[in-house]
PDB file of N, CA, C and O in Angstrom:
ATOM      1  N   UNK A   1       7.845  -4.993  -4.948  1.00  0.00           N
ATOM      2  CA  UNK A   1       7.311  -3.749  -5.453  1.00  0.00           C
ATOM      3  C   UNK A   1       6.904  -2.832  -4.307  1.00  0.00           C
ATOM      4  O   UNK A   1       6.706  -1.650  -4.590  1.00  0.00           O
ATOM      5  N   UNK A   2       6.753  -3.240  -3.027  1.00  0.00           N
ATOM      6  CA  UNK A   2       6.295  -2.453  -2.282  1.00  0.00           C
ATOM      7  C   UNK A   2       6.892  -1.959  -1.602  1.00  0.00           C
ATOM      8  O   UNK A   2       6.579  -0.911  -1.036  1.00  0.00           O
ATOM      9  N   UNK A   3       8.293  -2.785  -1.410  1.00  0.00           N
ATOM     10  CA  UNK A   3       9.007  -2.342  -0.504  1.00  0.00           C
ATOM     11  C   UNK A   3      10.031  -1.644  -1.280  1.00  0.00           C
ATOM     12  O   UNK A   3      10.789  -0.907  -0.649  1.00  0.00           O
ATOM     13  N   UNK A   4      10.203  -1.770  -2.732  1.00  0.00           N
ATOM     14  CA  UNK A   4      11.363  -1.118  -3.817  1.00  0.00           C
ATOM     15  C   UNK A   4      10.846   0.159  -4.348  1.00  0.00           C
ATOM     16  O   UNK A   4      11.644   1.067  -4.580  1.00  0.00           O
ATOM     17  N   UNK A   5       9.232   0.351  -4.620  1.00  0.00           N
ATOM     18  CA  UNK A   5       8.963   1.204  -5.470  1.00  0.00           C
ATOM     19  C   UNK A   5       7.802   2.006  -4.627  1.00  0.00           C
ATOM     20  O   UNK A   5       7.920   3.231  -4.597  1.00  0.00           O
ATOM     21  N   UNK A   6       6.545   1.334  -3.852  1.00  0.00           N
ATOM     22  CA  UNK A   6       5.606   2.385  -3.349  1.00  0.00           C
ATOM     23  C   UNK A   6       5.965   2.731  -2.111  1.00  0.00           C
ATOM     24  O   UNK A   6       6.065   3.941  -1.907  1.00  0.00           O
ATOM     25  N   UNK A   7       6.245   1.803  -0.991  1.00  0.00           N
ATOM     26  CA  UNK A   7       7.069   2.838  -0.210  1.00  0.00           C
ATOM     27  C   UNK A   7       8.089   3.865   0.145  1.00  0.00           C
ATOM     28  O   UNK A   7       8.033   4.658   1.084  1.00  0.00           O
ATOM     29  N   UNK A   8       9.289   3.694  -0.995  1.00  0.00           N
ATOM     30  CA  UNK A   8       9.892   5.110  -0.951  1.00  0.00           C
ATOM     31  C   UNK A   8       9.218   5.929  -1.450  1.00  0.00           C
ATOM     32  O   UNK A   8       9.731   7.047  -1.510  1.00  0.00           O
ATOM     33  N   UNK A   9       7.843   5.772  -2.005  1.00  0.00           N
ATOM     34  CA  UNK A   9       7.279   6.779  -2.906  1.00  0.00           C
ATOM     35  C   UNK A   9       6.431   7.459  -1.807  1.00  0.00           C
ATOM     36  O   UNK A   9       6.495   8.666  -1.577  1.00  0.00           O
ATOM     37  N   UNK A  10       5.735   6.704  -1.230  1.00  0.00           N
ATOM     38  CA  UNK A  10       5.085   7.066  -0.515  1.00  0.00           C
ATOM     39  C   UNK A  10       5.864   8.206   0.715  1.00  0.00           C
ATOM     40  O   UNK A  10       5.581   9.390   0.895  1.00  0.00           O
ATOM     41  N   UNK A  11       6.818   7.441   1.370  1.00  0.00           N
ATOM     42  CA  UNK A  11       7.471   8.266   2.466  1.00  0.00           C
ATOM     43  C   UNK A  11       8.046   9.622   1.599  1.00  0.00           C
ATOM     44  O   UNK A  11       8.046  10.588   2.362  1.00  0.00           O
ATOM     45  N   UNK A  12       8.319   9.825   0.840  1.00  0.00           N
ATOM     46  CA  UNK A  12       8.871  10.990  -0.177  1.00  0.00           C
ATOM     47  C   UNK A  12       7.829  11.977  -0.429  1.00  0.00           C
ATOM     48  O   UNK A  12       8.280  13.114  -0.292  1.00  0.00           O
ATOM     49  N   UNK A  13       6.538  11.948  -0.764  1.00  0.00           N
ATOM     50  CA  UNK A  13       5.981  12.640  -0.457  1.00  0.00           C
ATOM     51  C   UNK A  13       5.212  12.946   0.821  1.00  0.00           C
ATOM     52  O   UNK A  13       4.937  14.143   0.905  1.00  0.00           O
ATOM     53  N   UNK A  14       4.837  12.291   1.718  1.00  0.00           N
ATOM     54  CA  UNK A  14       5.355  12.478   2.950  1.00  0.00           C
ATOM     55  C   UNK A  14       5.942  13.407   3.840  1.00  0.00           C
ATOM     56  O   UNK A  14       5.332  14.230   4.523  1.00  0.00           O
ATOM     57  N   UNK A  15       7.260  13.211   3.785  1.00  0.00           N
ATOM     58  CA  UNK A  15       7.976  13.951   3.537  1.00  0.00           C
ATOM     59  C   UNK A  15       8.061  15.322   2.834  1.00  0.00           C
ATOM     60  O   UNK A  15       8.095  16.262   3.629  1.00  0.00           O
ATOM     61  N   UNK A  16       8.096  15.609   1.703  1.00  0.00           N
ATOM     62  CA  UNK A  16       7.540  16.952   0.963  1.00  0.00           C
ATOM     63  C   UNK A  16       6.342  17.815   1.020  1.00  0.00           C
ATOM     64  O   UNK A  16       6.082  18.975   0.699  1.00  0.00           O
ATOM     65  N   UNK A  17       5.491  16.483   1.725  1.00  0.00           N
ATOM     66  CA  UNK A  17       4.134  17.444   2.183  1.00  0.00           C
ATOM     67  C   UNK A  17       4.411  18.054   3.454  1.00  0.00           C
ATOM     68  O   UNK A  17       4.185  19.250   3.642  1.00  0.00           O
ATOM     69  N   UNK A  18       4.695  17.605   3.981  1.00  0.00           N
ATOM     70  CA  UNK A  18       5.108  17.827   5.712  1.00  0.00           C
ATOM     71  C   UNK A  18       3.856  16.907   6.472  1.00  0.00           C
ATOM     72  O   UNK A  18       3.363  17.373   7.499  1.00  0.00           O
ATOM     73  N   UNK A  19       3.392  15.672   5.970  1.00  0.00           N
ATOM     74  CA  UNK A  19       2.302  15.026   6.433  1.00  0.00           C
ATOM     75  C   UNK A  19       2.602  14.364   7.630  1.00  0.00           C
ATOM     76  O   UNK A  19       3.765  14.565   7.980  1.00  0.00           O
ATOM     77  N   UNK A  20       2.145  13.856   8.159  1.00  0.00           N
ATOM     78  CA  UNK A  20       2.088  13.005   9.633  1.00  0.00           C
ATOM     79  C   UNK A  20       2.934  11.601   9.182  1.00  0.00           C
ATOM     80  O   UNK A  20       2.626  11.145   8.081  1.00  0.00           O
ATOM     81  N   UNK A  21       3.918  10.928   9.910  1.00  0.00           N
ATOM     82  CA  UNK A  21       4.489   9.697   9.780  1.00  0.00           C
ATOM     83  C   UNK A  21       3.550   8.725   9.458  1.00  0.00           C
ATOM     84  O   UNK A  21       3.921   7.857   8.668  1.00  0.00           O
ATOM     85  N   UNK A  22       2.147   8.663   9.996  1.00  0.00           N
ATOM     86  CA  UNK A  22       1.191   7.888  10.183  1.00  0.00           C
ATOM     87  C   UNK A  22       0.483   7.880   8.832  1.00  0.00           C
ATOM     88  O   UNK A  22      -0.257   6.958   8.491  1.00  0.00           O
ATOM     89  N   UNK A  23       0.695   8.756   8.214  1.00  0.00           N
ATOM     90  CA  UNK A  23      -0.492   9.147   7.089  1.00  0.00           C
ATOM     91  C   UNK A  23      -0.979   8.075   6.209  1.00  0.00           C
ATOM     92  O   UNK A  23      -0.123   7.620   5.450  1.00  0.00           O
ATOM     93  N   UNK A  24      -1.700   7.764   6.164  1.00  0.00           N
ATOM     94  CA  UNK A  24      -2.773   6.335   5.206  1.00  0.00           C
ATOM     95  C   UNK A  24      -2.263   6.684   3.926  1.00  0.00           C
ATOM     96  O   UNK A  24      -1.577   7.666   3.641  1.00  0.00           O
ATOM     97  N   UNK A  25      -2.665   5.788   3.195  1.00  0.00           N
ATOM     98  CA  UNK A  25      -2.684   5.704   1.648  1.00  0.00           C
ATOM     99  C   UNK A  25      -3.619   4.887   1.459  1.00  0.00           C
ATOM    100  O   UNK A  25      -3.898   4.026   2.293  1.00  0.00           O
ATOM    101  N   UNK A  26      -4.350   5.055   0.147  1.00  0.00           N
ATOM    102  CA  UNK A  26      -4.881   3.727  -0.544  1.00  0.00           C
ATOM    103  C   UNK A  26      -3.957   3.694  -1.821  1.00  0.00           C
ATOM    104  O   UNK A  26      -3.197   4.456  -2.418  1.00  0.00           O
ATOM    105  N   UNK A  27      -4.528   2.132  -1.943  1.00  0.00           N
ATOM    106  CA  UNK A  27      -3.866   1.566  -2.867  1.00  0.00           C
ATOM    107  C   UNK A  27      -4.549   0.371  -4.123  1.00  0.00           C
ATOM    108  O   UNK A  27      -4.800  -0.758  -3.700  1.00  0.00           O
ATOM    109  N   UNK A  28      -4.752   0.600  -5.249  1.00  0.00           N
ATOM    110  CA  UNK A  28      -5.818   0.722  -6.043  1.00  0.00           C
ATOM    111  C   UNK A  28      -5.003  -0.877  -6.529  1.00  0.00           C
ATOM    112  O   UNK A  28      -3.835  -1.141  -6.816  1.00  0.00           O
ATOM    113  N   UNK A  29      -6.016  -1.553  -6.461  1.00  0.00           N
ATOM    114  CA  UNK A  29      -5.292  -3.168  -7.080  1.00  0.00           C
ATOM    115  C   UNK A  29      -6.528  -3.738  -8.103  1.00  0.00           C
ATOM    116  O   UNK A  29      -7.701  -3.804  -7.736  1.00  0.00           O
ATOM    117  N   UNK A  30      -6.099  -4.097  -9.313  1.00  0.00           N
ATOM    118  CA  UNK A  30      -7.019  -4.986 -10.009  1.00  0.00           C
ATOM    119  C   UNK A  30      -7.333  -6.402  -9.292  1.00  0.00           C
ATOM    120  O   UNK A  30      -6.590  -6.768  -8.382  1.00  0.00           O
ATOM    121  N   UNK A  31      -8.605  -7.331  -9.760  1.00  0.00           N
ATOM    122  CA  UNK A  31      -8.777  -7.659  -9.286  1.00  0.00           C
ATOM    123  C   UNK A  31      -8.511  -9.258  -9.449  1.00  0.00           C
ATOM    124  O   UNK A  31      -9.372 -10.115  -9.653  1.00  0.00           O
ATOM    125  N   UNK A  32      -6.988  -9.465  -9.296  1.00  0.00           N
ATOM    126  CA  UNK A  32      -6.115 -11.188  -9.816  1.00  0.00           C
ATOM    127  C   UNK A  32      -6.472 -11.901  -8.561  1.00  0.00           C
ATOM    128  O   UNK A  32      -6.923 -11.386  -7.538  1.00  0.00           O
ATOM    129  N   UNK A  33      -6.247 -12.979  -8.746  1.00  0.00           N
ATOM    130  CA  UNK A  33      -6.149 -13.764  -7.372  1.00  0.00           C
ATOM    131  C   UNK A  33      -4.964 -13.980  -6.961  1.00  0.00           C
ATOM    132  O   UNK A  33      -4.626 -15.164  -6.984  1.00  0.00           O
ATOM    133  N   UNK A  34      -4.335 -13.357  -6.651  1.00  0.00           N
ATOM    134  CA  UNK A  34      -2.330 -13.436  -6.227  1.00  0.00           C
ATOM    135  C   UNK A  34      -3.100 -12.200  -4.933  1.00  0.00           C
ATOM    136  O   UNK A  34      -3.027 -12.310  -3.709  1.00  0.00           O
ATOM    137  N   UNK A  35      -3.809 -11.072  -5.740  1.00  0.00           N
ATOM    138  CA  UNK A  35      -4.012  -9.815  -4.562  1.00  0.00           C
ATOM    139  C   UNK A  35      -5.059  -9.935  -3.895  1.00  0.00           C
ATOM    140  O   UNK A  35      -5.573  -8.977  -3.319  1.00  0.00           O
ATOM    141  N   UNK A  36      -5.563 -11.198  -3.869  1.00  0.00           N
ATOM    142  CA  UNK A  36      -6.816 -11.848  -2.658  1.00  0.00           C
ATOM    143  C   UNK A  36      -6.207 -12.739  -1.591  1.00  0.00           C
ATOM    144  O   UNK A  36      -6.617 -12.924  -0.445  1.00  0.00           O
ATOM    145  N   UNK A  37      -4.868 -13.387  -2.359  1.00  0.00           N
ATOM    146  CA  UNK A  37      -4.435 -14.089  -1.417  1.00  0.00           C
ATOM    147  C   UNK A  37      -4.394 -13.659   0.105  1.00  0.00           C
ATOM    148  O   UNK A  37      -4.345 -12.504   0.530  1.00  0.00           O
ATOM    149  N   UNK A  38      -4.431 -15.157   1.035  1.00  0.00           N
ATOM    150  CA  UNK A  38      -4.310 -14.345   2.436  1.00  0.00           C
ATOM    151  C   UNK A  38      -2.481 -14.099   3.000  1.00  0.00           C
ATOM    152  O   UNK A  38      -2.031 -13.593   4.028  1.00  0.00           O
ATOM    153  N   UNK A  39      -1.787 -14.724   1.778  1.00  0.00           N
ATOM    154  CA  UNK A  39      -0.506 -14.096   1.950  1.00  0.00           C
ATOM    155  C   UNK A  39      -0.285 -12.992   1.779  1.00  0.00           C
ATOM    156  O   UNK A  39       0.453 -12.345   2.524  1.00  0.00           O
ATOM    157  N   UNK A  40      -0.893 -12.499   0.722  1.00  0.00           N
ATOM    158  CA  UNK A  40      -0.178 -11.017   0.000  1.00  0.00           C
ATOM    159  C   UNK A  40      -1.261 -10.442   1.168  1.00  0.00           C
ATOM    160  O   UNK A  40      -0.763  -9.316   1.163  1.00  0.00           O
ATOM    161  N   UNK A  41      -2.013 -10.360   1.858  1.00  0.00           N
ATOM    162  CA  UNK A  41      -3.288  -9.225   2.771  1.00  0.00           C
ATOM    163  C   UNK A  41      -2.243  -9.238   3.956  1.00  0.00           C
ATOM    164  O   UNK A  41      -1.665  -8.332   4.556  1.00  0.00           O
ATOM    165  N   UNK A  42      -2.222 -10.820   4.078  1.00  0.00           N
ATOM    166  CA  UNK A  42      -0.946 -10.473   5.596  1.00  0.00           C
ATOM    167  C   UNK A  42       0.046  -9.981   5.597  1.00  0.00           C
ATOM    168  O   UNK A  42       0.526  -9.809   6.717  1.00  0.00           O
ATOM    169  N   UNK A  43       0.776  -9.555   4.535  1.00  0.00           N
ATOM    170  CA  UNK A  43       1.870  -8.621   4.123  1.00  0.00           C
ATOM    171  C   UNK A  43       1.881  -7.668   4.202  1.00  0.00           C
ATOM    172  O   UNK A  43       2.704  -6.924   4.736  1.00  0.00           O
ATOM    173  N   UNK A  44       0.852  -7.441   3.625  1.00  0.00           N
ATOM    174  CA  UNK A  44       0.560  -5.988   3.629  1.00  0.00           C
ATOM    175  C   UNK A  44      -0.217  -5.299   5.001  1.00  0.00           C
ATOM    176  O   UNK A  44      -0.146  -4.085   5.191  1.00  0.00           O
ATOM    177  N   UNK A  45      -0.962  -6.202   5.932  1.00  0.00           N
ATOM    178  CA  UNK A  45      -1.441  -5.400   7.069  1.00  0.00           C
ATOM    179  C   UNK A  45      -0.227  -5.377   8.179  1.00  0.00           C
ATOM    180  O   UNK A  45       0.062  -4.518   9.013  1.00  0.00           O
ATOM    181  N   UNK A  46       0.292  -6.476   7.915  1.00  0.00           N
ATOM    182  CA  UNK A  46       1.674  -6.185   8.756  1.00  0.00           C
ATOM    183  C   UNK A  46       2.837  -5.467   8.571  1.00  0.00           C
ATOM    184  O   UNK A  46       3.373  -4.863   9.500  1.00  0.00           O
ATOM    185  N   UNK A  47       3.352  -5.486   7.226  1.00  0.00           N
ATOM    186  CA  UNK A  47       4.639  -4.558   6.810  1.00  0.00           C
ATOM    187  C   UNK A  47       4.452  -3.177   6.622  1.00  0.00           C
ATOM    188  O   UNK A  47       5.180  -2.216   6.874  1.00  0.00           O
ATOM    189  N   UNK A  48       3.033  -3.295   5.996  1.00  0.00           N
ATOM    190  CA  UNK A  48       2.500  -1.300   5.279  1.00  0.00           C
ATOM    191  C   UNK A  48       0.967  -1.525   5.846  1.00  0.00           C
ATOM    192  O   UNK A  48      -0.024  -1.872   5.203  1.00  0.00           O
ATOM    193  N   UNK A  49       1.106  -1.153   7.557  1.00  0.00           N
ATOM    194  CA  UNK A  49      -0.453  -1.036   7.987  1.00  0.00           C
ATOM    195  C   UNK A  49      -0.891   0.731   7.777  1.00  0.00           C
ATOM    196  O   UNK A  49      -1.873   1.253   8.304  1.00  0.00           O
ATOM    197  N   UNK A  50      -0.285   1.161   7.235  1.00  0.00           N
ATOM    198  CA  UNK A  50      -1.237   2.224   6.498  1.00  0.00           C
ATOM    199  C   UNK A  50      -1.518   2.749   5.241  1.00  0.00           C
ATOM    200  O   UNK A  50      -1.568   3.897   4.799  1.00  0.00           O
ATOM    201  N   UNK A  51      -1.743   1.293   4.618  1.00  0.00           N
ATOM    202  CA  UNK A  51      -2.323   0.885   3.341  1.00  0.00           C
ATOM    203  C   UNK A  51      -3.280   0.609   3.296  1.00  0.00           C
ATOM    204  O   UNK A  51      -3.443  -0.598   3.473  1.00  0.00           O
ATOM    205  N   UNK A  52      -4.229   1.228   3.107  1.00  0.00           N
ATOM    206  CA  UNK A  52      -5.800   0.739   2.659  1.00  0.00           C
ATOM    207  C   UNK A  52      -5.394   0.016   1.286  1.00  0.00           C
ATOM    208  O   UNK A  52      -4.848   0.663   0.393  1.00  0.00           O
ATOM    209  N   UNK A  53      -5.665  -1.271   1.159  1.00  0.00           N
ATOM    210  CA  UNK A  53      -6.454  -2.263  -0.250  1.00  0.00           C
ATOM    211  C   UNK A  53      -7.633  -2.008  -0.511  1.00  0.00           C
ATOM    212  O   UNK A  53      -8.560  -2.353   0.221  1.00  0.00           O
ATOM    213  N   UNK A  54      -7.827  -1.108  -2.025  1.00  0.00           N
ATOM    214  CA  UNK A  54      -9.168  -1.365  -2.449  1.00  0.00           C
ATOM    215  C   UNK A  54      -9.143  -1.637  -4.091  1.00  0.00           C
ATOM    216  O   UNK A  54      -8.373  -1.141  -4.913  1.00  0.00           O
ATOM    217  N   UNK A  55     -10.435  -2.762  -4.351  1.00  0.00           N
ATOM    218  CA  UNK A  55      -9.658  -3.712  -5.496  1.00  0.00           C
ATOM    219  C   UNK A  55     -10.974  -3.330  -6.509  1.00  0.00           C
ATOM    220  O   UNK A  55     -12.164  -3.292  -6.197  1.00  0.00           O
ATOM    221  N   UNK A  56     -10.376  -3.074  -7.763  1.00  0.00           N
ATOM    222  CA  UNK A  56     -11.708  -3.215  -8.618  1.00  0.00           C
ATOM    223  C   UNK A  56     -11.270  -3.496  -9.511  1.00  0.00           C
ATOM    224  O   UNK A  56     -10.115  -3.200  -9.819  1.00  0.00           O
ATOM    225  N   UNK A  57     -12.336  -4.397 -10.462  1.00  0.00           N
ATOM    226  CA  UNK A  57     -12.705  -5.124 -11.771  1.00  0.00           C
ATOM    227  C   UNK A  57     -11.710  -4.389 -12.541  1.00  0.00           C
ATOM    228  O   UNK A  57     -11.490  -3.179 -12.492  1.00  0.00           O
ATOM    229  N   UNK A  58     -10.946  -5.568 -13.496  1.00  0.00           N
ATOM    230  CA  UNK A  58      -9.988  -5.056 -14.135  1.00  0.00           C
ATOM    231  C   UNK A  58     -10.464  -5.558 -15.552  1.00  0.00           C
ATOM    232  O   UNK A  58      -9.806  -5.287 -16.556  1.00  0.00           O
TER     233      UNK A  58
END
């Protein structure tokens, strides 16, 4: 999903804004235990390090 659906999304507007390559995002996650894992965190700080994770009560 991240690499099929929010990152082209992300770089696309991006892109259309005329924003900085660098530009952050957050990214709003309920709160399962699959998206606490320390797999899915290391994925994500390494593949999409300008993704802020912030998780609330679902």
């Amino acid at each position: 999903w991240m690499k099929n659906v929010y990152a082209p999304c992300q770089d696309k507007v991006v892109k259309e804004e005329g924003l900085s390559e660098d530009q952050k995002s957050i990214l709003y996650f309920d709160c399962y235990p699959v998206h606490f894992g320390k797999k899915f965190h290391t994925y994500i700080c390494t593949q999409h390090p300008n993704v802020f994770l912030v998780y609330v009560p679902a």
